[in-house]
N, C-alpha and C positions, 0 to 999 in steps of 0.2 A: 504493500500500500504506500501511498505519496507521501503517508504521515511518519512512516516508519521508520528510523534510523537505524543502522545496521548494529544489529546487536552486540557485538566488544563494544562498540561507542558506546552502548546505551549501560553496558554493562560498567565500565569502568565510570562513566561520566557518573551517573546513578546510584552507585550499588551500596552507598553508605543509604536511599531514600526509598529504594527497590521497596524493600519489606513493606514500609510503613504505608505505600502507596499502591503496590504492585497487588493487595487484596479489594481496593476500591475497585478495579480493571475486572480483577476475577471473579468478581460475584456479576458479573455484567453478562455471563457466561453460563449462570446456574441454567440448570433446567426447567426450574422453580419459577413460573411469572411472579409469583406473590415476593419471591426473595431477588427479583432482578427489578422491580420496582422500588424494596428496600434499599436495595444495594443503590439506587440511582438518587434517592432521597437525603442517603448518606453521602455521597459524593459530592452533591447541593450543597449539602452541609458542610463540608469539608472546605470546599474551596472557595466558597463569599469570603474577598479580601485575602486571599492569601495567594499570591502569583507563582510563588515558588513550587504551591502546589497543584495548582495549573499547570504550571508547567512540566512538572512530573508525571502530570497523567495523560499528556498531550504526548510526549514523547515514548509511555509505554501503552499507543494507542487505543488509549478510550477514544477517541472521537469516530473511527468508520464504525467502533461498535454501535456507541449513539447513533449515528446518523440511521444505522442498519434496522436498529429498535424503532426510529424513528419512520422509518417506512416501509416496517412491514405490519400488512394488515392485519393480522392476530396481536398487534401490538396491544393493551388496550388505552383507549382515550387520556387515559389518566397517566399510563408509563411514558407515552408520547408526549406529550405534556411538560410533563418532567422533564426527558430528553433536553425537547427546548430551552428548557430553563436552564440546564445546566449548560448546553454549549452556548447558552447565551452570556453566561458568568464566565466561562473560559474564554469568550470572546471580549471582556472589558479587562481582559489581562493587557500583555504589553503586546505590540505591533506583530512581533512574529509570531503570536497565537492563533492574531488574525489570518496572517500567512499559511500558516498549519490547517486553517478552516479552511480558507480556499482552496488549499492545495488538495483537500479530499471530497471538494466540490457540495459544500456546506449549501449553497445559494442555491442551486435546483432542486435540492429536497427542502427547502423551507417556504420555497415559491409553491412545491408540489403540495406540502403540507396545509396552505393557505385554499385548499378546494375542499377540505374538510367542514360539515356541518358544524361541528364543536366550539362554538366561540372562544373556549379559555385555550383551547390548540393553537386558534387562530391568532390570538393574542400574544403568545407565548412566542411562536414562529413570528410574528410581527415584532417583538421584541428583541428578538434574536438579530431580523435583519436589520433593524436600525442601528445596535451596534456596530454591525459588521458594516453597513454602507457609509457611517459615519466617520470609519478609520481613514486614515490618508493613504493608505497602500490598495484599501479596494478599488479597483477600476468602477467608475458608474455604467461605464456600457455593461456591465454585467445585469441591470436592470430594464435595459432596452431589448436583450439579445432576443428575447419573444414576446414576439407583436400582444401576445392574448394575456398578456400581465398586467400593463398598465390598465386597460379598461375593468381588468378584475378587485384590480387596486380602489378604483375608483368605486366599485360596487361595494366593497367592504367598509368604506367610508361610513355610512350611518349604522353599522352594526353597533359599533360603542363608542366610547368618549376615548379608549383605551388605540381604541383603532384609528380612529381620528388624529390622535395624537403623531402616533406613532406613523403613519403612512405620510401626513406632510411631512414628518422629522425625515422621511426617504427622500420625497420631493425633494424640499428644499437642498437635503444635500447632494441627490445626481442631476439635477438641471443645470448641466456646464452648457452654456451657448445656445446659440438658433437653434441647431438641428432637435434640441431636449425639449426646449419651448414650446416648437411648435407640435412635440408629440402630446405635450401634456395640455396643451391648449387642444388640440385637435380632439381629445378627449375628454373632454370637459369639464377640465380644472377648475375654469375661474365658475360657471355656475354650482362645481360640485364644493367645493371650499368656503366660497363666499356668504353660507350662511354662519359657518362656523366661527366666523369675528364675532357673533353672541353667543358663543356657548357660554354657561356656565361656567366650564373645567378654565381659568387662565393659562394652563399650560396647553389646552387644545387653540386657543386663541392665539397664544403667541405663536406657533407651529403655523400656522393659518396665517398669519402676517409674515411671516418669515417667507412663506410659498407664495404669497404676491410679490414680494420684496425680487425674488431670484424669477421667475416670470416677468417682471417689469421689466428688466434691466435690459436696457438699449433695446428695447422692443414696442416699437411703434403699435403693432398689433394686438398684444398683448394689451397695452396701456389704454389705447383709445378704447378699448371693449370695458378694462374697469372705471373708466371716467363714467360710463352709463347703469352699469350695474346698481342694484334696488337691493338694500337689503334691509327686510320690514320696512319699507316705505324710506329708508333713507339711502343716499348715493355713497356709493364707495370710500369717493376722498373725502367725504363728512364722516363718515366712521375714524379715516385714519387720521383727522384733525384731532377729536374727540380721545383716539389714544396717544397723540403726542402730548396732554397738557400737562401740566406740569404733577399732577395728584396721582397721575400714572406709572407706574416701575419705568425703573430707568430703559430696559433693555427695551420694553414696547415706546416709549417715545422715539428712540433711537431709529429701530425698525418701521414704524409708520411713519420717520421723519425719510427715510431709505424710498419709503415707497411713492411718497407724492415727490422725492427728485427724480427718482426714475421717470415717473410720468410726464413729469415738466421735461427732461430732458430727452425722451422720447416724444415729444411735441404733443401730450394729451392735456397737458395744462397748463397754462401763459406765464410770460415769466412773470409778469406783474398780476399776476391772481390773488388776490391777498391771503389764499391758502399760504402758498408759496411764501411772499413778503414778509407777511404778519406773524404766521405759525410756526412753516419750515426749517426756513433761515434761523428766526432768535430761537428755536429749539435747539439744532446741530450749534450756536454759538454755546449759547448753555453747556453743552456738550464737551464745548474748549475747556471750562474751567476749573481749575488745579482743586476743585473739593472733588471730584469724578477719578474715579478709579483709571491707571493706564491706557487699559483698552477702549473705555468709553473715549478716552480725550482721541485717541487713534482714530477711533470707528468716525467719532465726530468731524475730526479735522478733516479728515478724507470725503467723507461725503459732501463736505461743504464747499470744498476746493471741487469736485465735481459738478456741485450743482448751480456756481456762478463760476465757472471756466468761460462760456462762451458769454456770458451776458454785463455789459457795462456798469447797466444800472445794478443789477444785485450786487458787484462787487463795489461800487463804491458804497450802496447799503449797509455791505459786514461790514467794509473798513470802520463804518463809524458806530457799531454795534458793540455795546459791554467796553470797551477801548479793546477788540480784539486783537488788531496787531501787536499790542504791547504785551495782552494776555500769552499769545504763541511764543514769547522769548521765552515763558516760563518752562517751556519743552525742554530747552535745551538744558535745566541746571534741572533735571530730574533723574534720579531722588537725589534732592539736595542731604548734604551731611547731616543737617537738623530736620531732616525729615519727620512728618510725622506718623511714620508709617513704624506701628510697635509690635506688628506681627512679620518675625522674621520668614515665614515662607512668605509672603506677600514681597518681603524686602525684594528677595532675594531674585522671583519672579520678574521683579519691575527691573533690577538691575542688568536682569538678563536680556529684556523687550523693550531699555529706554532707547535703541537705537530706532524703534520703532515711530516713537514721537519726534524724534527728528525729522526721520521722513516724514512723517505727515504733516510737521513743520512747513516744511519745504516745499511739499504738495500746495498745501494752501496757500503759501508767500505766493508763489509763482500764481496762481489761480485770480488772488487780488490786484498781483501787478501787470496783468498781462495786458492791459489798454490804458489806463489812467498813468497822468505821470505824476501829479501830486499822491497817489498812494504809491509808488514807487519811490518815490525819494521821504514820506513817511518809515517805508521799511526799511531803506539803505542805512535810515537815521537811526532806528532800532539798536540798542546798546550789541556793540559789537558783531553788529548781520556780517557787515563783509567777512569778519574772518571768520565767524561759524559756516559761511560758506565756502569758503576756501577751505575749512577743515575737512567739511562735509566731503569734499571733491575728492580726498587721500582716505575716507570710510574705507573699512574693511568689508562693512555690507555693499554690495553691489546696488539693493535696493535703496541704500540710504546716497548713493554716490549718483546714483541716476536722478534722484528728485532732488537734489543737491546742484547739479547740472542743468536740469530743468528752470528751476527757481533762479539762476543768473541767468538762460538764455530768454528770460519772463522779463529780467532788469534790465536786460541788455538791450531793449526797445528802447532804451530812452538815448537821446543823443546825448543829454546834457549829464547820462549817469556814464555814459560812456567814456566823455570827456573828465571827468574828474574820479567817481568812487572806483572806477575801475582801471584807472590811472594807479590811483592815489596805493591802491591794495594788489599790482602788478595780477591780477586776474589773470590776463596772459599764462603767464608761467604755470599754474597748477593746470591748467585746459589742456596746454600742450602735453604736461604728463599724463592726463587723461586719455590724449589722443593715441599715445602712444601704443596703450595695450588696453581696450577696454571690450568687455560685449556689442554685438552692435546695436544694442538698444540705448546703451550711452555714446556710442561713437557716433550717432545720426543726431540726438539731440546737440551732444558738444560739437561739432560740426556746423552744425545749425548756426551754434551761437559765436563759432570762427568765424562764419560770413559777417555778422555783424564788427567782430572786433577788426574785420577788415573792410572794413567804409571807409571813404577817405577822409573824412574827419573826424576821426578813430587815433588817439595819439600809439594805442598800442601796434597798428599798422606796423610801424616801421623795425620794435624789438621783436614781432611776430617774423616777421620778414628774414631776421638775423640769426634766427631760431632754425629756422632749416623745415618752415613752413613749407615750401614749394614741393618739394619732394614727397613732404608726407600728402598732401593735397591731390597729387599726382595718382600717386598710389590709390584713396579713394575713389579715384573715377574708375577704375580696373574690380572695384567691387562686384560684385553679385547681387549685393543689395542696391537696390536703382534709387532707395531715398541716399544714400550714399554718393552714390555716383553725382546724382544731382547736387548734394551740399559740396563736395569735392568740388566740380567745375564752376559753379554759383561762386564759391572761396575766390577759386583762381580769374573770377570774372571781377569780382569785387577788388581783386587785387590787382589788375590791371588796368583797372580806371584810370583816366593820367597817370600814369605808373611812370617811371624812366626806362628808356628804353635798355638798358643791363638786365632789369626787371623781366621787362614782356621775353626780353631773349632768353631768361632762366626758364620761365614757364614753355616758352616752345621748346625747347633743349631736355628739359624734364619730361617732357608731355610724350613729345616726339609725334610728326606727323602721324606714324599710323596711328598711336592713339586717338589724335584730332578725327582723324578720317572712321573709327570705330565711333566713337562718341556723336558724330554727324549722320550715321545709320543707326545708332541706339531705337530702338522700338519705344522706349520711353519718352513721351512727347517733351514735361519736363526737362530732363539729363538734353535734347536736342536743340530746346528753346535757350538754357541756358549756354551750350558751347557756341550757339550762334552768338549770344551775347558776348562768350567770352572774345571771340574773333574779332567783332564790332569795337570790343575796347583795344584792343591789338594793335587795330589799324586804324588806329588816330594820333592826329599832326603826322603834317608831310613827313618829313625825317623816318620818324619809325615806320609810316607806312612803304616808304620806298625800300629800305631795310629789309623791311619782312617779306615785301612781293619780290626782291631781288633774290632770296635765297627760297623762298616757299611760294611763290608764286603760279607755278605750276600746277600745283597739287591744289593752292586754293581756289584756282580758277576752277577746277576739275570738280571739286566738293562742290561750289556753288550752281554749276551745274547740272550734278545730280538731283538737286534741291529743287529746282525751277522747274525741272522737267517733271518729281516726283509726283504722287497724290498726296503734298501735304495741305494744310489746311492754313487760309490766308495770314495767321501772325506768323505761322513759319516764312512762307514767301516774303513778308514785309520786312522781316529780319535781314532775312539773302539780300532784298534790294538794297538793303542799307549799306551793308555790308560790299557792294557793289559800288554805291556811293561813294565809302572811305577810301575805296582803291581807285573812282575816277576823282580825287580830290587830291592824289599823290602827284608830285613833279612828273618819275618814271614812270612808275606804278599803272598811269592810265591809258600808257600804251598796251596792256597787256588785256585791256578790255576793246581797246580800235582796232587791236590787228584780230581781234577775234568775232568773226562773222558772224557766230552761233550764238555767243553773248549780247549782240548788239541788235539779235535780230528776237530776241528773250523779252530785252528791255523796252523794245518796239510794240510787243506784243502788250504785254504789261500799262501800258500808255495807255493802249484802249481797252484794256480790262474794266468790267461793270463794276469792280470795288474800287471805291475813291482811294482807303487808303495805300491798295498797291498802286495806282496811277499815280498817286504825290513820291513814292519813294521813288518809281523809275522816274519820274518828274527830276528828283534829286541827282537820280548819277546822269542824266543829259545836261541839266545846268553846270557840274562839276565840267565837263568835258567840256563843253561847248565857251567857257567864262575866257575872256575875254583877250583880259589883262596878260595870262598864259603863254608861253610860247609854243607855237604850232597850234592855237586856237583856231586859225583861219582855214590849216587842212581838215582837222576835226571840225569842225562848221561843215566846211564843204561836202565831207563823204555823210554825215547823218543827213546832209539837204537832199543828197543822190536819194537814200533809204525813205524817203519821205517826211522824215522827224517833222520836219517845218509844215507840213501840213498836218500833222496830227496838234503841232502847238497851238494851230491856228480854230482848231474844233475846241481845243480843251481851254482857249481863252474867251470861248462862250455858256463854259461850262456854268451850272447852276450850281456848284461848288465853289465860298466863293476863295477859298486857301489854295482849291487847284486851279482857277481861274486867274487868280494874282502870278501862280508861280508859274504858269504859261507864256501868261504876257512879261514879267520878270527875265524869262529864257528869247522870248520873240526879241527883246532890245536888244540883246548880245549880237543878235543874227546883223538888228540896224544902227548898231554904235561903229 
């Protein structure tokens, strides 16, 4: 059997505990029903609260015996019963008990067991699986594997308060994702649950909120369905108001504060709803505050930072809420040395999970700063933010170094925080060791917030620069990951902005054409739109553009032509003309578009294109070429007059556009200066 270890192991591992335990196993064996149900009542006995003995009887397999007892049908009701219970107590042992369960496929005889008439069976088995579904090692598809469960699930719902209980405590813990949602929706979750927010039992009510909670979440469908729901004559989010006030256990305000953001942030209810304003919000702030236990302040911050991320007004709202920004610095000196915390397991607990409230620290800062800039420079002012985020960014938790990272690329929107707190606390330098070696869930955010610290009015620019930025930038675009690839060339596009030309020649020399030429067929419209960009910054002012068309010029007439001719979509085209522009704006440079017939017969075509804004960009490289003042302007004049140019300037200075009608007749005076 799966459960069984090979006997010298068991023997020598055991053999001081054999004896004491090895007659619980063999009476499981009699031939006696009367003394095999003894025998299972005593082993009940035996093992409430004692893991060691659990475990003893796990390894000198009792459990295929149970399971065996447990489905065969001479068993009777009542030894079955039993069974349950007890592999239900061996299952609130430690983790690999649960292991041991699974491994002797514990889960299809309790599902099986669940079509039993016998309510207290049924209970019993239901008790069992919530255990076992509730460990972090069980997989939850083991709850989906067949189709005819969930709706039997759902049947067994009003047999007792016991069953009720115990079937959302499954719920709530295997609905990972859409694909769970919509089975448990599709079977009639929310009408089958939704009466049970009035039970009597508050532990079948909190279960019941919990199963809306994990249903709601980023589910449109789900949400807009409980925004209508009736139960006894009242709607859903009046129920879950009603359980966040304050007279209510902490854990249900908390949970029905979970469930009307879910629904707000799956658009079933406004952000200015005054559920939302009045209730939600100053509940989860409540939540922040340092008399609430670790986890609430966790559960609370997090949710709050979720439920004004996208919205302006809620976050300037919190900001001015309880003084909560000032409240969250309290995260970080948790548990202070004068704590008040006189039960050393509790201590001991919070010491081990205060990395936790950092992050959620940091969740939230980033959540309140993400638009406003007077609550941004509120935080900045926050006793010592900079360098708890600077700390934050060398965490040992990865979780805590991501939302760490997140909450400066939240600050890093502000130009004027850019210019000084991020000066003043060399930011820079810890990002870059982030970049160095991190997951890519921190390397796409920190990436993110490199594009900004290379703006050009960014003083960090130029020490980024010295840093041996270009290389590693480089290397991001050759990612797998395409939000990568795009912060990668985004970096080096921002970094090329009026750059010097030493500058734009490290990034072509780093990059290397074929790179350029992979990144310009990228399937990723983003990663495409931004290397156009980066090109566009490349080749600006005459000097570096004649520079770059004189050594790469081949290759980027070549690209751009694949581009024109491609089925891209008009802001790609508009990019290329520009981009076609900078090169007829070069001394040399805009020979390499006259001697080219296939280019000039592109930018011809483009003129009379039905979208104004490609017309005004090819507009742009005729005026470059055709300007005046130029040497060899009069040949270039001459051959676009051969091509027709001058008749098309002469339509499009009647245009009903009036930017590409100016720029028409703008180009028509060159022709008669």
């Amino acid at each position: 059997m799966a459960c069984l270890l090979e006997t010298p192991i068991r023997m020598s591992v055991l053999s001081e505990v054999t004896a004491s335990s090895r007659h619980y196993v063999d009476r499981l064996f009699d031939p006696d029903p009367q003394k095999v149900l003894q025998g299972v009542i005593d082993m009940k006995n035996a093992v409430i609260g004692n893991n060691k003995q659990k475990a003893n009887l796990i390894v000198l397999g009792a459990v295929p015996r149970l399971l065996y007892l447990l489905q065969q049908e001479t068993s009777s009701t009542e030894l079955k019963t039993e069974c349950a219970v007890v592999l239900g107590s061996l299952a609130m042992g430690t983790e690999n008990n649960v292991k041991s369960l699974l491994d002797c496929h514990i889960i299809p005889a309790l599902l099986q067991g669940l079509l039993s008439p016998d309510l207290k069976f049924i209970e019993a088995c239901l008790r069992c699986l919530r255990t076992i579904f509730t460990s972090p090692v069980t997989p939850e598809e083991l709850l989906y594997t067949d189709a005819t469960v969930i709706p039997h699930l759902m049947a067994l719902l009003s047999r007792s308060r016991y069953t009720q209980e115990y079937i959302c405590q499954i719920f709530s813990h295997c609905c990972k994702g859409p694909d769970h949602q919509t089975i448990l929706f599709n079977h009639g979750a929310v009408q089958n649950i939704a009466h049970l927010l009035t039970s009597l039992s508050y532990k079948v009510r909190m279960q019941a909120l919990k199963c809306f909670s994990v249903l709601a979440f980023e589910n449109p469908q789900v949400s807009m369905t409980l925004v209508n729901v009736l139960v006894d004559g009242e709607l859903l989010p009046q129920i879950f108001v009603k359980m966040l006030q304050r007279d209510k256990p902490i854990e249900m305000q908390l949970t029905s504060a979970k469930c009307l953001t879910y629904m707000c942030r799956a658009g079933a209810i406004r952000t200015d709803d005054s559920c939302i304003v009045l209730k939600t919000l100053p509940c989860l702030v409540r939540m922040c505050s340092k008399e609430r236990l670790l986890e609430e302040r966790v559960e609370g911050a997090e949710t709050l930072a979720y439920l004004i991320e996208p919205d302006v007004e809620l976050q300037r709202i919190a900001s001015i809420t309880d003084h909560l920004i000032a409240m969250l610095a309290d995260y970080f000196k948790y548990p202070s040395s004068v704590s008040a915390i006189t039960d050393i397991k509790r201590l001991d607990h919070d010491l081990k999970h205060a990395h936790e409230l950092r992050q959620a620290a940091f969740k939230l800062y980033a959540s309140l700063g993400a638009n406003d800039e007077d609550i941004r420079k509120k935080i900045i002012e926050t006793e010592n933010m900079m360098d708890r985020i600077v700390t934050g960014l060398s965490e040992s938790s990865v979780k805590v170094r991501l939302a760490a990272v997140r909450c400066l690329h939240s600050l890093s929107r502000s130009v004027q925080q850019l210019r000084t707190s991020f000066q003043d606390h060399a930011v820079w330098k810890p990002l870059m060791k982030v970049l160095q070696n991190a997951p890519d869930e921190i390397l796409v955010v920190a990436s993110s917030m490199l594009c900004n610290l290379l703006l050009e009015f960014s003083p960090s620019k130029e020490p980024i620069l010295e840093s041996g930025a270009v290389e590693l930038l480089c290397g991001l675009t050759q990612s797998e990951n395409p939000a990568l690839r795009v912060n990668g060339i985004w970096a080096l596009m921002n970094m090329a902005f009026q750059a010097e030309q030493k500058i734009k020649a490290d990034i072509l020399r780093s990059l290397s054409t074929e790179q350029l030429f992979r990144l310009l067929s990228d399937s990723d419209l983003n990663v495409l739109m931004k290397t156009l960009g980066l090109l566009r910054n490349l080749l600006s002012t005459r000097p570096h553009i004649d520079k770059i068309m004189s050594t790469h010029g081949k290759q980027i007439m070549q690209a751009v032509t694949l581009i024109l001719e491609g089925e891209h979509n008009i802001e790609v085209k508009e990019q290329t003309l520009c981009i076609l522009a900078n090169i007829a704006d070069g001394t040399t440079a805009k020979e390499l578009i006259m001697t080219n017939d296939d280019i000039l017969q592109k930018i011809k075509y483009y003129m009379g294109h039905s979208h104004v804004k490609l017309q005004l960009a090819a507009m742009f490289c005729i005026s470059n070429l055709i300007w005046n003042e130029e040497e060899g302007s009069q040949e270039r004049q001459d051959k676009l007059r051969d091509m027709g140019i001058v008749d098309i300037l002469h339509k499009l200075s009647q245009s009903p556009d009036s930017n590409l009608c100016d720029k028409a007749k703008t180009a028509l005076q060159q022709y008669l200066a």
